[in-house]
Structure formats: C-alpha cells, structure tokens
C-alpha positions in Angstrom: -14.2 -38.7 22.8 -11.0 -37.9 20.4 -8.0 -38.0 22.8 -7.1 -34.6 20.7 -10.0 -32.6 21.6 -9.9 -34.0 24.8 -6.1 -32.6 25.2 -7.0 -29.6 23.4 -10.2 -28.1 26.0 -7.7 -29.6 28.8 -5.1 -27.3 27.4 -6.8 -24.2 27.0 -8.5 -24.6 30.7 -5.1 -24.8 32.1 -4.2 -21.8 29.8 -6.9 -19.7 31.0 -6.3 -20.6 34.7 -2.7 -20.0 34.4 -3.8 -16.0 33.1 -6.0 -16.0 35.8 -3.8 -17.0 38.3 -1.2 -15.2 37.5 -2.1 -12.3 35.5 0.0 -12.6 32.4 0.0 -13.1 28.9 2.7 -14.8 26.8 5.1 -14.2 23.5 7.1 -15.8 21.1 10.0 -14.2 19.5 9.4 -10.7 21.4 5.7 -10.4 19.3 3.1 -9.2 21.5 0.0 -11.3 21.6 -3.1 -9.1 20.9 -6.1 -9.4 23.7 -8.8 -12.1 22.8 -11.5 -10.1 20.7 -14.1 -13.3 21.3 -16.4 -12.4 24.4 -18.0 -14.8 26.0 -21.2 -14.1 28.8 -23.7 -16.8 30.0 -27.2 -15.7 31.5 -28.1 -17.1 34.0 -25.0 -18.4 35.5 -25.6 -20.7 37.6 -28.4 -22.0 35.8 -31.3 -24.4 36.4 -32.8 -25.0 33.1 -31.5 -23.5 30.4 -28.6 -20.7 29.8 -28.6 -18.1 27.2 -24.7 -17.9 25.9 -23.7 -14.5 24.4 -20.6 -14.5 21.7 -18.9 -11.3 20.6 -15.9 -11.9 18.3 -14.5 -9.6 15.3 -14.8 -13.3 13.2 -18.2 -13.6 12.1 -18.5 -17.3 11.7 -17.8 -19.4 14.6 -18.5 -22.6 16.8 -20.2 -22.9 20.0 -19.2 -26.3 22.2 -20.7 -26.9 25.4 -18.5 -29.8 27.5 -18.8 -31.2 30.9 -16.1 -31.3 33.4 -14.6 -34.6 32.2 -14.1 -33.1 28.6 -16.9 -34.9 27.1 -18.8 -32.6 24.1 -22.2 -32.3 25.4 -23.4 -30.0 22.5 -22.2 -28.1 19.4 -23.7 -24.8 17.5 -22.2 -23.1 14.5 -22.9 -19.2 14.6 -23.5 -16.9 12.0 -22.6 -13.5 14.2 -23.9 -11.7 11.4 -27.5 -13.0 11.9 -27.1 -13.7 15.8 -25.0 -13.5 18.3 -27.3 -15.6 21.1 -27.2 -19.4 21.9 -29.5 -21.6 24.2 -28.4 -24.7 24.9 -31.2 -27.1 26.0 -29.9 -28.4 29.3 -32.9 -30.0 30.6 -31.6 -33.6 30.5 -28.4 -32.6 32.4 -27.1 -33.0 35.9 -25.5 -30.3 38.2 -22.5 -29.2 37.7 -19.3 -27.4 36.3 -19.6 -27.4 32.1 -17.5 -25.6 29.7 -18.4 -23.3 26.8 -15.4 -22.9 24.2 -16.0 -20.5 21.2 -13.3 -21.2 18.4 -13.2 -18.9 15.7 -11.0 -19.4 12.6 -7.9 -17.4 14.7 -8.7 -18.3 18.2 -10.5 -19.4 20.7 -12.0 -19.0 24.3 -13.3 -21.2 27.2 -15.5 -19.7 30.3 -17.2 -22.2 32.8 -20.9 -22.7 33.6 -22.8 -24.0 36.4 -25.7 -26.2 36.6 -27.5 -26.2 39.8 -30.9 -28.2 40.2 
C-alpha cells in the first residue's frame, strides 16, 4: 500500500476521533471551517454480507474507498451523485471486523467505520 495513503486514512481517523472526543472543530488564521457537507450512512451496520453505503455531498462527483483496519484499500467506487447516491460493496470474501469507508470529494473528505460480523 502507498505509505501516503496509508498516512493520509491514518490522519483523518485520528482527526475524526480527535472531534469526537473532544467536540471541536479547528481554524487557521481566525477563518471558520464550514461543517462537512459529505454525509455518510451504512445499512446495515454491523453487517454480515453485504452493506448498502449512502453518500450525500454538495460535490456531485466523488470516490467511494472501503479499507480495513490496517489501512489496506479493500475496494474503490467512483460516484456520479447525480445518477446515484447508493453503493454496495461485495463483502462476501471478507473476514469480521472494523473497515473504513472514506468519501473524498474534490474539497473534502470523510471517514465513518463499519463492522463485519459473521
């Protein structure tokens, strides 16, 4: 795996557990950082088979990575949010546990965490 995606899901997990943790946001030069406008829900969650990832985002094109917990890209869809905004992963061959889905549009992106249980 490139050492800079690697360091790049790694960064934006900590990022987003930071926020959680903590409950704050950050800014540079006394700009306010606007809210996220990508939305990210996975149905089921924990899943067995497959999961059904929903992506709102104000960007209409934008990429859809599913990674395990070691940072590993598992699988990769590029969205059209104009003709869908739905992705199912096949996830038959994989074993339980925590995975990652990160949506990067061309402003941002966003990470949420899956769970395979079998």
């Amino acid at each position: 795996m490139d050492y800079q995606i690697h360091k790049e899901l790694n960064n934006d997990i900590l990022q987003e557990y930071i926020r959680y943790r903590y409950n704050y946001t950050t800014a540079n030069d006394n700009q306010v950082i606007a809210p996220s406008t990508i939305s990210i829900s996975a149905y089921p969650n924990p899943f067995n088979g497959n999961t059904n990832i929903t992506v709102k985002s104000n960007d209409k094109q934008v990429k859809v990575q599913l990674y395990n917990i070691k940072g590993r890209l598992i699988a990769e869809e590029n969205m059209n949010l104009n003709r869908s905004n739905n992705v199912n992963f096949n996830t038959e061959h994989l074993s339980s546990g925590i995975y990652f889905v990160k949506v990067k549009s061309a402003t941002e992106s966003k990470t949420c965490k899956i769970m395979k249980i079998k």
